[in-house]
py3Dmol code that shows the C-alpha trace and the ligand (Angstrom):
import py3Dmol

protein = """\
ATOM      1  CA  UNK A   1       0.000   0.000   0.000  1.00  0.00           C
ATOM      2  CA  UNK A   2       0.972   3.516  -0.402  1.00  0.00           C
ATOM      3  CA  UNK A   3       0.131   6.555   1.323  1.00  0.00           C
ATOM      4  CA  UNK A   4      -3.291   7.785  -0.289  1.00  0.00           C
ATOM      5  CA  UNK A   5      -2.452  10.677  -2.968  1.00  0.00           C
ATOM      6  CA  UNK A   6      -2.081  14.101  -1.803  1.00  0.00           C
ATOM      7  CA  UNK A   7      -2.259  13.766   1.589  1.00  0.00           C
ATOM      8  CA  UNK A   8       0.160  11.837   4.112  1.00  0.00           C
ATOM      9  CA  UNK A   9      -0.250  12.422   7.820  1.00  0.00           C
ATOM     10  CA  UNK A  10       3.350  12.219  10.402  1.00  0.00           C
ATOM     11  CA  UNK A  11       2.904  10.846  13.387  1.00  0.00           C
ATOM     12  CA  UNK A  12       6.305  11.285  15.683  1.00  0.00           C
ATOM     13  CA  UNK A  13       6.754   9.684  19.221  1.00  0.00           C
ATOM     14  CA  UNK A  14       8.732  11.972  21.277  1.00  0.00           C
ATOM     15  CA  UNK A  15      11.811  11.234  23.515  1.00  0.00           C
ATOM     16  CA  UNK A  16       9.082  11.523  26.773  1.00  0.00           C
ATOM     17  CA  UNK A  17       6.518   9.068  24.465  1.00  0.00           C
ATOM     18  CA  UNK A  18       4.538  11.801  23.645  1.00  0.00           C
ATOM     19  CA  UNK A  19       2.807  11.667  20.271  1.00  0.00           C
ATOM     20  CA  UNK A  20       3.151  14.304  17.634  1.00  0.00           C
ATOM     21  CA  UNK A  21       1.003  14.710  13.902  1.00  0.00           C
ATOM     22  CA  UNK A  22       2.394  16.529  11.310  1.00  0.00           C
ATOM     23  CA  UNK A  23       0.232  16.431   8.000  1.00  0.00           C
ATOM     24  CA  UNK A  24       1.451  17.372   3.886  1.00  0.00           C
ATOM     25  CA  UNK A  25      -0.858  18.538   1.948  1.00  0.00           C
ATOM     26  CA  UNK A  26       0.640  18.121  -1.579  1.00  0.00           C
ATOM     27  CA  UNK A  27       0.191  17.271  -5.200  1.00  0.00           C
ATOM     28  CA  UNK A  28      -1.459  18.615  -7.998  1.00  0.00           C
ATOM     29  CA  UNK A  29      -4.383  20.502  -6.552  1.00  0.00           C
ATOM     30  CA  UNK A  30      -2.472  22.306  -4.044  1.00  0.00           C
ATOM     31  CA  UNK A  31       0.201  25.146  -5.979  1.00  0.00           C
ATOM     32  CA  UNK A  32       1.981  24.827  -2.602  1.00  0.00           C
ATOM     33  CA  UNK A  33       3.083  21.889  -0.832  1.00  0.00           C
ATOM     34  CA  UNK A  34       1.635  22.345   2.751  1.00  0.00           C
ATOM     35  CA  UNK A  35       3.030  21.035   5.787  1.00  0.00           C
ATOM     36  CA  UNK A  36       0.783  21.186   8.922  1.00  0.00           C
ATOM     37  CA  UNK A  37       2.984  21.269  12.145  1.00  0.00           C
ATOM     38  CA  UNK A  38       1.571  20.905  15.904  1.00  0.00           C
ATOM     39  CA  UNK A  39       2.289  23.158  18.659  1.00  0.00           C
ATOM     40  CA  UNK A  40       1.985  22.288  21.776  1.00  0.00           C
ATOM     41  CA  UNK A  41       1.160  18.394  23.402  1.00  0.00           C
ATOM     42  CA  UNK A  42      -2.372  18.732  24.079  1.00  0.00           C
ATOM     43  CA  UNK A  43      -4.147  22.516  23.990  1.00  0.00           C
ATOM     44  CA  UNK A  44      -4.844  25.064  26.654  1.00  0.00           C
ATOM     45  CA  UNK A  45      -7.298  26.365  25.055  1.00  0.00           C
ATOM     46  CA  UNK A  46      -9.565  23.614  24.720  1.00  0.00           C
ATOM     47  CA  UNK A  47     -12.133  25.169  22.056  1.00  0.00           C
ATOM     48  CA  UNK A  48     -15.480  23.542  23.009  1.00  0.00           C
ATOM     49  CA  UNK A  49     -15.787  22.521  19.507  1.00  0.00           C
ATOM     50  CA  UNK A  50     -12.297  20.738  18.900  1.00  0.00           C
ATOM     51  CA  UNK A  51     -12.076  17.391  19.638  1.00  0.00           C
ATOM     52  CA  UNK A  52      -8.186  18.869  21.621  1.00  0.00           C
ATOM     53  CA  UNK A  53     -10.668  18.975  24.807  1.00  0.00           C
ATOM     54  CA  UNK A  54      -9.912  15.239  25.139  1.00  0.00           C
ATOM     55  CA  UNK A  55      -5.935  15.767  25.887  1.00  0.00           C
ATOM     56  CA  UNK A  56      -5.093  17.752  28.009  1.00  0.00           C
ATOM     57  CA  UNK A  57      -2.271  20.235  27.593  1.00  0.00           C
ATOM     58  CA  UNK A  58       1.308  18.971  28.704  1.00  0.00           C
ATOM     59  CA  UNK A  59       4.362  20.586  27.295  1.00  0.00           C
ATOM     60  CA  UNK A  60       4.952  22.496  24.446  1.00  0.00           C
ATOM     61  CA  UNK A  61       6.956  21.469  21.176  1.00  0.00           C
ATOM     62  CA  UNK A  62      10.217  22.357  21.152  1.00  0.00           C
ATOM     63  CA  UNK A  63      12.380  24.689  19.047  1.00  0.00           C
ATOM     64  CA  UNK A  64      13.636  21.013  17.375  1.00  0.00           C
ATOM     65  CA  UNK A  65      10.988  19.392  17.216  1.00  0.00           C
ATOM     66  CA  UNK A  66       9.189  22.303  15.306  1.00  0.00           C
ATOM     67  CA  UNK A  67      11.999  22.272  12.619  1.00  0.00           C
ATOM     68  CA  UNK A  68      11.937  18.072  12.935  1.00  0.00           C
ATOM     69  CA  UNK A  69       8.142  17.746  11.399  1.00  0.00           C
ATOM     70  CA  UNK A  70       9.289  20.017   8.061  1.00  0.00           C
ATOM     71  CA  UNK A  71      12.285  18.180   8.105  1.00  0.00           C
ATOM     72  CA  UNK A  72      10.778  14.664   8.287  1.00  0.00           C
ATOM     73  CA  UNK A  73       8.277  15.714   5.933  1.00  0.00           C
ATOM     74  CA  UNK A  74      10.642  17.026   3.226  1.00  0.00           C
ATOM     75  CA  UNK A  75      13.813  15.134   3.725  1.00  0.00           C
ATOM     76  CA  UNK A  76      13.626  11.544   5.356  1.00  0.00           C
ATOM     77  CA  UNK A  77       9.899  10.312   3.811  1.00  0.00           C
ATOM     78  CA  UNK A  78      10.874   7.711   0.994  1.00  0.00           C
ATOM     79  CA  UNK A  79       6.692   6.737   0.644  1.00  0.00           C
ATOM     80  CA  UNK A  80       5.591   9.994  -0.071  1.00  0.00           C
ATOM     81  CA  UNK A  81       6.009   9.515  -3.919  1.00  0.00           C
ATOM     82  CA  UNK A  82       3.717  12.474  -4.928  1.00  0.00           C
ATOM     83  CA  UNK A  83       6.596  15.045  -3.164  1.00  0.00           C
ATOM     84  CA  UNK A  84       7.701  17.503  -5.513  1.00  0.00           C
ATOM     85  CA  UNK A  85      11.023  19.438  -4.558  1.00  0.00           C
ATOM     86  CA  UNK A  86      10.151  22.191  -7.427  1.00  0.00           C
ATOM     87  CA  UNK A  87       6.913  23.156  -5.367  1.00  0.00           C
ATOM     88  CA  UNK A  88       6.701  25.845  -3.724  1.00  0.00           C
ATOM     89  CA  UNK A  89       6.342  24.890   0.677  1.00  0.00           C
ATOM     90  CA  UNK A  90       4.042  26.741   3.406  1.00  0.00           C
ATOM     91  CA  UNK A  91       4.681  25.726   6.903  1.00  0.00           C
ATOM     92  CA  UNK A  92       1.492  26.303   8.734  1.00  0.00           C
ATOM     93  CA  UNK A  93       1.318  26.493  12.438  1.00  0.00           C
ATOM     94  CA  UNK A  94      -2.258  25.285  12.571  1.00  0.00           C
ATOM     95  CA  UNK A  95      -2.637  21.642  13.688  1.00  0.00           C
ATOM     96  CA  UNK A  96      -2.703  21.278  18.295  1.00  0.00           C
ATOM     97  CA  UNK A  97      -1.904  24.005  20.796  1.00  0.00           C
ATOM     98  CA  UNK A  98      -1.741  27.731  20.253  1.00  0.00           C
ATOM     99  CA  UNK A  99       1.775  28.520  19.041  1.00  0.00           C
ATOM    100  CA  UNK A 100       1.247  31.870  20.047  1.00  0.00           C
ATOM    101  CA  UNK A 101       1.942  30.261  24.115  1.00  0.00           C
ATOM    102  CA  UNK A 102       4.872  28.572  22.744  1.00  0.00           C
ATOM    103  CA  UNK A 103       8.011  30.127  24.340  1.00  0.00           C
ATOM    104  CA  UNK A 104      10.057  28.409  21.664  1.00  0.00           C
ATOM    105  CA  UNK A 105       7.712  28.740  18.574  1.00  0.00           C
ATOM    106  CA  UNK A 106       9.744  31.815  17.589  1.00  0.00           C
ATOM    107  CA  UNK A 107      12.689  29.848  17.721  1.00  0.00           C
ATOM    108  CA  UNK A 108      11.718  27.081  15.617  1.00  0.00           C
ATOM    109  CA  UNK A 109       9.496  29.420  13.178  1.00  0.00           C
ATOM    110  CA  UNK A 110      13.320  31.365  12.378  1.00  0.00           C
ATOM    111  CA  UNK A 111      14.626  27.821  12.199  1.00  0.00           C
ATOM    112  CA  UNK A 112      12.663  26.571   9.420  1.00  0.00           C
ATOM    113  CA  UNK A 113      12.719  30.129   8.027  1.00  0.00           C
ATOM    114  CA  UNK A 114      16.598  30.136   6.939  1.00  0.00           C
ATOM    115  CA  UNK A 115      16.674  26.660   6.201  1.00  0.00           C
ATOM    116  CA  UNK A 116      13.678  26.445   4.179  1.00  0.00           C
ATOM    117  CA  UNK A 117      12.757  29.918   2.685  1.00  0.00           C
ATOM    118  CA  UNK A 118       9.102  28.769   3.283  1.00  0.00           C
ATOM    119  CA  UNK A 119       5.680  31.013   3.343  1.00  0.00           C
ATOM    120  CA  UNK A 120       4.124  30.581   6.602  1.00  0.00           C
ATOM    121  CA  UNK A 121       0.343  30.723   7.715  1.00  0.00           C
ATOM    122  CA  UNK A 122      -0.288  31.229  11.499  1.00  0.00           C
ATOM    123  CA  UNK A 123      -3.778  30.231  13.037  1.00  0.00           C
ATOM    124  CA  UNK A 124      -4.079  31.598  16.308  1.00  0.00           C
ATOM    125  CA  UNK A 125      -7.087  32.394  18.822  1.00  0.00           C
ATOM    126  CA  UNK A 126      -4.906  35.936  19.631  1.00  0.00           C
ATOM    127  CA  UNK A 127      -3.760  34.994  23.735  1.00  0.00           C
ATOM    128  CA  UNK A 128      -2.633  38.254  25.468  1.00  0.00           C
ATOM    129  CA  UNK A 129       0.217  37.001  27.323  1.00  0.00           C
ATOM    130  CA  UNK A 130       3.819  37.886  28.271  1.00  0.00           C
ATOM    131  CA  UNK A 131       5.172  35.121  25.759  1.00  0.00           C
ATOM    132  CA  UNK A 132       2.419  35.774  23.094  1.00  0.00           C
ATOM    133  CA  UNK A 133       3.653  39.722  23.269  1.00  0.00           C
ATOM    134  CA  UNK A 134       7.103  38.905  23.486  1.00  0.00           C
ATOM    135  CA  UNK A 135       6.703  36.547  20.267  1.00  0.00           C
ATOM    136  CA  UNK A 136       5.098  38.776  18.339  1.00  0.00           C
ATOM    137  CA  UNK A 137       7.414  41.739  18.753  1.00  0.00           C
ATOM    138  CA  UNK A 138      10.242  39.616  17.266  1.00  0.00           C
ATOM    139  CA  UNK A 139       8.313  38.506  14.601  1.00  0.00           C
ATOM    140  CA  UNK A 140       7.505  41.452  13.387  1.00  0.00           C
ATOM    141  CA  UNK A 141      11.510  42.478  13.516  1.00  0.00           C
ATOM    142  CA  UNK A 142      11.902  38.881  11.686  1.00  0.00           C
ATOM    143  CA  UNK A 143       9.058  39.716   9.412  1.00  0.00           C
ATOM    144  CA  UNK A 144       9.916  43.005   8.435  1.00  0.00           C
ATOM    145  CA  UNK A 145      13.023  41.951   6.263  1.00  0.00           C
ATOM    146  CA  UNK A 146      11.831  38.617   5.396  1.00  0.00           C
ATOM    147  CA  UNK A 147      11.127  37.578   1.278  1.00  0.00           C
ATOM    148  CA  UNK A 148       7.989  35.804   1.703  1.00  0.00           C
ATOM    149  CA  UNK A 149       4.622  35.533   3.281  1.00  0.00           C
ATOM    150  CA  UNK A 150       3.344  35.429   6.595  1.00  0.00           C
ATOM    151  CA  UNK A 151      -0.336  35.033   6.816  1.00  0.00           C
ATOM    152  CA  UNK A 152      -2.020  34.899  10.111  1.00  0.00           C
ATOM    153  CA  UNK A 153      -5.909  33.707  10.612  1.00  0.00           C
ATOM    154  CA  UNK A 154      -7.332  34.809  13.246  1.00  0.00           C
ATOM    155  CA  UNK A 155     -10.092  32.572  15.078  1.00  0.00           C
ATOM    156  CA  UNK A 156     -13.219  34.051  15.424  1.00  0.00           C
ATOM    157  CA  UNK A 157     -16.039  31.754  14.867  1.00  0.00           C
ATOM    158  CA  UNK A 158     -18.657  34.267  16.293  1.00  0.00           C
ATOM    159  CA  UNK A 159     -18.577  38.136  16.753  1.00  0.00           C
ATOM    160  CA  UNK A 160     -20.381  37.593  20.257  1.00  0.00           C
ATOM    161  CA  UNK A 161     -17.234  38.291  22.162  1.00  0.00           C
ATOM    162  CA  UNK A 162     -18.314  36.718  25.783  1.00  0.00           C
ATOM    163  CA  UNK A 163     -19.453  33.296  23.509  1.00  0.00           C
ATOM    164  CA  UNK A 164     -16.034  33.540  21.689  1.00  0.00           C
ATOM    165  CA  UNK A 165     -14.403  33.510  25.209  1.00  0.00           C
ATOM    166  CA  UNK A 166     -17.137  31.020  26.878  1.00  0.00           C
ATOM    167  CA  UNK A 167     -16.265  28.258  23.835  1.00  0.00           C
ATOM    168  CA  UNK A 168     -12.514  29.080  24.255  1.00  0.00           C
ATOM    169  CA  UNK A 169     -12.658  27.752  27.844  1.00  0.00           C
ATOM    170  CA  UNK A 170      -9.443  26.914  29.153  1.00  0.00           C
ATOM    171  CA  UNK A 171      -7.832  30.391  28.105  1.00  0.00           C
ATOM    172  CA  UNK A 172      -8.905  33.422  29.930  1.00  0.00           C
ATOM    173  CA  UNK A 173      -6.614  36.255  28.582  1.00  0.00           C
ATOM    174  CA  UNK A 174      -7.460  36.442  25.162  1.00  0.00           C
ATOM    175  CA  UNK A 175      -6.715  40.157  23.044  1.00  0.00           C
ATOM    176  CA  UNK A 176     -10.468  41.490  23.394  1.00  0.00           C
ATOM    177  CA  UNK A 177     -11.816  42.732  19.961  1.00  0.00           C
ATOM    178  CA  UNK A 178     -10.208  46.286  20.074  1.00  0.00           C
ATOM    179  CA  UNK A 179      -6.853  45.165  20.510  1.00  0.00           C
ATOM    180  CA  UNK A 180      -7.241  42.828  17.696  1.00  0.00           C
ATOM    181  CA  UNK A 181      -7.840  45.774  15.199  1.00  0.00           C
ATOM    182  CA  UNK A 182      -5.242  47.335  16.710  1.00  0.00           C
ATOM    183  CA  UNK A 183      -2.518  44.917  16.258  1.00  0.00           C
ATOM    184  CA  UNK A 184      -3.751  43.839  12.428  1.00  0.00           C
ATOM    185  CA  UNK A 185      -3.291  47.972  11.544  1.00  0.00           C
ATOM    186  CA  UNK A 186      -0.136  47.938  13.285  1.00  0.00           C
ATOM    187  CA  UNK A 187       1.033  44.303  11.931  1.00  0.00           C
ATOM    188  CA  UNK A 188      -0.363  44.550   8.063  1.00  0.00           C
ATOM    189  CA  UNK A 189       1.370  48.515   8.188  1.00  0.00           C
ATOM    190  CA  UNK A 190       4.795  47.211   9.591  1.00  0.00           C
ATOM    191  CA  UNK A 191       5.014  44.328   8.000  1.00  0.00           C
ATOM    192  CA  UNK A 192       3.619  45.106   4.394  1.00  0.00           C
ATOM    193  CA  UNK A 193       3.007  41.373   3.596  1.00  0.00           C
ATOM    194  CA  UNK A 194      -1.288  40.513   3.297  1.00  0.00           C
ATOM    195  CA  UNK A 195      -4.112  41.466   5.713  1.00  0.00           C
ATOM    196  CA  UNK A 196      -4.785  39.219   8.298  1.00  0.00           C
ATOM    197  CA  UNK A 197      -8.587  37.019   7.862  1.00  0.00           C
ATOM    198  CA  UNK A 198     -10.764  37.005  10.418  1.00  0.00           C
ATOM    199  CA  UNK A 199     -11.542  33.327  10.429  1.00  0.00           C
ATOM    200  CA  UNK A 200     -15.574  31.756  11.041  1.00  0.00           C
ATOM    201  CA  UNK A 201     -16.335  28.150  10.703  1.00  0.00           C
ATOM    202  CA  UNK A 202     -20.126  28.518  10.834  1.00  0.00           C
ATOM    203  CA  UNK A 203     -21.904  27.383  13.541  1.00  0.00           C
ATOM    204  CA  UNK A 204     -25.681  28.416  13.533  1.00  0.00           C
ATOM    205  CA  UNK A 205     -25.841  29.161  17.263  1.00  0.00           C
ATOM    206  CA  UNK A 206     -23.045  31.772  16.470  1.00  0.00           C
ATOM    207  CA  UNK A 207     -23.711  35.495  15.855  1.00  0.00           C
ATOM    208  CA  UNK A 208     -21.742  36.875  12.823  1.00  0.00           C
ATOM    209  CA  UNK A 209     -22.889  40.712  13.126  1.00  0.00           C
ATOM    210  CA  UNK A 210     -21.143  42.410   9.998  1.00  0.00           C
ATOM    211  CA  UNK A 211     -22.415  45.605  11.695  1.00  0.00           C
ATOM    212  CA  UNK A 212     -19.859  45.216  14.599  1.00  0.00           C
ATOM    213  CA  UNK A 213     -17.043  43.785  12.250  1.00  0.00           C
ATOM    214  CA  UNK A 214     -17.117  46.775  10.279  1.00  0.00           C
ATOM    215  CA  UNK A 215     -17.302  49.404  13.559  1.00  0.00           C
ATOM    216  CA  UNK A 216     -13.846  47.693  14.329  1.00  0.00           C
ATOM    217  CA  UNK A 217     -11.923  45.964  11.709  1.00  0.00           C
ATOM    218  CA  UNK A 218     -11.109  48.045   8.826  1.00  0.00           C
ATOM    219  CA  UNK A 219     -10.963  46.383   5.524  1.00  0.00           C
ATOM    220  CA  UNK A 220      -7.520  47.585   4.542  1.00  0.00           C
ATOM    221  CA  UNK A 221      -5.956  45.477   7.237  1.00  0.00           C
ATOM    222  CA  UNK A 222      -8.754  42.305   7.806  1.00  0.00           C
ATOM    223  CA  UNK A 223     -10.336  39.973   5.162  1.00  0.00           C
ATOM    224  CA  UNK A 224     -12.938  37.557   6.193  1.00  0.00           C
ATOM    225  CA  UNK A 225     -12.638  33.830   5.975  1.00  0.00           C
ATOM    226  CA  UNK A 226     -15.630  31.910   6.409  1.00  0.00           C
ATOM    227  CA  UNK A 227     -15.393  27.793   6.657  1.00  0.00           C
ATOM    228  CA  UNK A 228     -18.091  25.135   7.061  1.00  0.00           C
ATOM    229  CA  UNK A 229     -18.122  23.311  10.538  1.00  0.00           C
ATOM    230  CA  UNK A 230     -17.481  19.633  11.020  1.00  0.00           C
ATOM    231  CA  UNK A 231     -18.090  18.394  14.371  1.00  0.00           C
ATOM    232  CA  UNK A 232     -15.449  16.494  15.647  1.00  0.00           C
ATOM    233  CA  UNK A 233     -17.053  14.110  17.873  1.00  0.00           C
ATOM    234  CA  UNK A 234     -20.894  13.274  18.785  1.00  0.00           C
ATOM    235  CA  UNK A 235     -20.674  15.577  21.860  1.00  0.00           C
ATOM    236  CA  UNK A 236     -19.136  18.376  19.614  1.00  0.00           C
ATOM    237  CA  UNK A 237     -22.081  17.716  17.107  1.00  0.00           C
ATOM    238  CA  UNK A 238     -24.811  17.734  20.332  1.00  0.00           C
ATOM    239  CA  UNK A 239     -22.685  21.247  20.888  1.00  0.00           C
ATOM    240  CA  UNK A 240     -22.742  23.421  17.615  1.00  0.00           C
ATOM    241  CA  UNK A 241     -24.826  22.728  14.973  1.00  0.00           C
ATOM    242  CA  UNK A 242     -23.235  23.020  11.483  1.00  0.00           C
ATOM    243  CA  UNK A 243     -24.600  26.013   9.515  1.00  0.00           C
ATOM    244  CA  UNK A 244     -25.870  25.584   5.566  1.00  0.00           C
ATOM    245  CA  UNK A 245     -24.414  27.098   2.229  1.00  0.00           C
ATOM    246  CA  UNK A 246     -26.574  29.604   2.127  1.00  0.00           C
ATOM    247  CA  UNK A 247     -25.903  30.996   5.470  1.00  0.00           C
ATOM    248  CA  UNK A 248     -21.943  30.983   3.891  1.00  0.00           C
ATOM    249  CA  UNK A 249     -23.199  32.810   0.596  1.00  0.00           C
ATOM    250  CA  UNK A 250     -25.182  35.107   3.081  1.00  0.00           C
ATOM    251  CA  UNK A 251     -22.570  36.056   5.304  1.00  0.00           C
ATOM    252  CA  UNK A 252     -20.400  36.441   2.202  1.00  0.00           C
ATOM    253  CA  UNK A 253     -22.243  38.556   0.163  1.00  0.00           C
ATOM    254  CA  UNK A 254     -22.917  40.658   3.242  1.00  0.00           C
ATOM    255  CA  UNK A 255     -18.789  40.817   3.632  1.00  0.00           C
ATOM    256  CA  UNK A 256     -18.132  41.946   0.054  1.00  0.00           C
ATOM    257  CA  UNK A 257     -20.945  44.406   0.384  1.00  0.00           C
ATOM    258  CA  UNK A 258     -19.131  46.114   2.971  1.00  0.00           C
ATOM    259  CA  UNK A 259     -16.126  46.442   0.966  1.00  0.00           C
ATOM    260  CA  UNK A 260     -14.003  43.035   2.518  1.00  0.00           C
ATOM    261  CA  UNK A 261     -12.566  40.554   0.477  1.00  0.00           C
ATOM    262  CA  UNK A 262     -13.995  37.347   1.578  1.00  0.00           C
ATOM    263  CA  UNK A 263     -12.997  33.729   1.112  1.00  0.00           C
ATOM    264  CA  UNK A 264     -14.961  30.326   1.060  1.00  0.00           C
ATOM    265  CA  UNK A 265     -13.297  27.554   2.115  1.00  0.00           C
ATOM    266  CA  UNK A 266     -14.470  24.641   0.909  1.00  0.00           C
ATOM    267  CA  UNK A 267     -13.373  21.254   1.445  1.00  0.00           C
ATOM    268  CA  UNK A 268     -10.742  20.333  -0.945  1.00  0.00           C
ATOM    269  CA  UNK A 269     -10.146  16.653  -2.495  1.00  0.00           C
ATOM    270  CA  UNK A 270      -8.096  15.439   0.697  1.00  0.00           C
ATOM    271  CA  UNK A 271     -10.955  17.089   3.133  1.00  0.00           C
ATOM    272  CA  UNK A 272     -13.357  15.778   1.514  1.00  0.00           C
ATOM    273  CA  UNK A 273     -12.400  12.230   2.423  1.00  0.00           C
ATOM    274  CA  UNK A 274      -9.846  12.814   5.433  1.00  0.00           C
ATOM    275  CA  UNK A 275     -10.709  14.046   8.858  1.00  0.00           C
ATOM    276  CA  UNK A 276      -7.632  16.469   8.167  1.00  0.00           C
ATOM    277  CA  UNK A 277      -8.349  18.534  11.631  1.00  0.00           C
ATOM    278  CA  UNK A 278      -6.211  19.261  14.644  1.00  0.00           C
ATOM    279  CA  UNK A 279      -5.685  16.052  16.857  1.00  0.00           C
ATOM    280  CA  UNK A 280      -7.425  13.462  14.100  1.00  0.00           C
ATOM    281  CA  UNK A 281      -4.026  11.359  13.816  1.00  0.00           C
ATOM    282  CA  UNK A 282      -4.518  10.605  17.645  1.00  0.00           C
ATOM    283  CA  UNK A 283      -8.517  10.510  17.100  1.00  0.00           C
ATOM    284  CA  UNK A 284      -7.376   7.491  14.645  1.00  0.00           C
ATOM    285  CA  UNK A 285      -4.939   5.866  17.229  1.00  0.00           C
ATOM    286  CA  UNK A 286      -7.553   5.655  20.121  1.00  0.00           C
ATOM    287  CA  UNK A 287      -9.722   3.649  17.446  1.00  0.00           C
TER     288      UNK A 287
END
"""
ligand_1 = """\
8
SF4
S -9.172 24.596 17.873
Fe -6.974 25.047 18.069
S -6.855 26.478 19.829
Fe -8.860 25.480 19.938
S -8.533 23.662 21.288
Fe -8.284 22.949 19.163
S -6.048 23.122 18.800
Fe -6.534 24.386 20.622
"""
view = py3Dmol.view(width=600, height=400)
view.addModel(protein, "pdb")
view.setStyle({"model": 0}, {"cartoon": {"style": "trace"}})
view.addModel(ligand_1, "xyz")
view.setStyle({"model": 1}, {"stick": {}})
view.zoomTo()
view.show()
């Protein structure tokens, strides 16, 4: 057997038995190779919706181990046959934990950054925290001189702030709404690279109110990303129930209306048959 085409999920066992998932995202229907790298051993912030809430946080990755899932990805992975070296790679810091409460996710970001000369996408719930502060000010120093992109999602999923922080349970200092704005202006001025999306997998017991979005996110710095929900367990599903197409085309229309550019994400060709979320290899391994 060989890996299924265009998708190949990593799983690593750590030195302290710990496991880690790294998933590519490759081949022709992707003009990137995309390599989805974990955070942090369990998650924090234990999103009511994620199927994370199951395990519990207990270390975060290290400045190796960051660099060792593009590595082991690109370099040492003889059954990934649909690999192309001429494509184009984007690390994305998106699979578990919040690399944003990573003290050594800056380190291992500028690792992979001078040996691989990758783009980068960044999906983060925005903590307010020494390290998250601390991280972000040398990024942007990083950033500021660096060839390619950096995109950042932010995860919204309603524009009810006191929901956003009641389904975000485990994390208590989050950047309130304001602050948000504030650091996209700042961010998309200084670093000159793309506007940061304001990311909503639609839930229909979530408000999206374009009326507030546009009171504080101006359009020259935010885009809007809208995604459909797939629960990721039954008591997720009992949770949030998963809004329809036209609610997307709704909320979209509404976004372009008021001047945003807007994106749809659909599932692709690997979604579409692979539960391709945060913690799934482990969801697989528990059987
Ligand atoms: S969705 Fe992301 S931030 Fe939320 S619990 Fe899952 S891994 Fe953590």
């Amino acid at each position: 057997m060989l890996f299924y085409d265009q998708v190949h999920m990593d799983v690593y066992r750590t030195h302290d038995q710990h496991i880690v998932e790294t998933v590519v995202f490759a081949g022709t229907n992707y003009s990137k190779t995309l390599i989805s790298v974990t955070n942090q051993i369990g998650c924090p912030v234990r999103c009511d919706f994620c199927y994370g809430h199951n395990f519990p946080y207990a270390r975060n990755i290290t400045a190796d181990e960051f660099v060792q899932q593009v590595s082991g990805a690109l370099e040492e992975n003889p059954l990934v046959p649909w690999y192309d070296p001429e494509r184009p790679v984007k690390v994305g810091f998106q699979r578990a934990g919040e690399a944003l409460l990573n003290k050594h996710f800056y380190d291992g970001f500028e690792k992979i950054a001078e040996t691989y000369r990758s783009s980068f996408q960044l999906t983060t719930v925005m903590p307010n925290s020494d390290v998250s502060v601390k991280t972000m000010e040398k990024m942007r120093e990083y950033l500021s001189k660096y060839h390619d992109t950096f995109q950042i999602n932010v995860s919204m999923h309603t524009t009810d702030e006191l929901k956003r922080k009641e389904m975000m349970r485990g994390f208590n200092h989050l950047m309130d709404f304001k602050e948000i704005a504030e650091f996209g202006e700042q961010w998309v001025r200084e670093i000159r690279k793309r506007r940061i999306d304001l990311s909503f997998v639609l839930m229909e017991d979530n408000e999206v109110d374009f009326g507030k979005i546009k009171e504080m996110f101006d359009s020259k710095y935010f885009s809007i990303r809208f995604a459909f929900y797939l629960p990721s367990s039954e008591e997720t599903a009992r949770l949030h129930v998963p809004s329809d197409h036209e609610r997307m085309y709704q909320k979209s229309r509404e976004a372009r209306e008021l001047g945003y550019h807007c994106v749809q994400s659909h599932a692709g060709p690997v979604e579409g048959k692979w539960d391709t979320r945060p913690f799934s290899a482990l969801k697989f391994l528990r059987g």
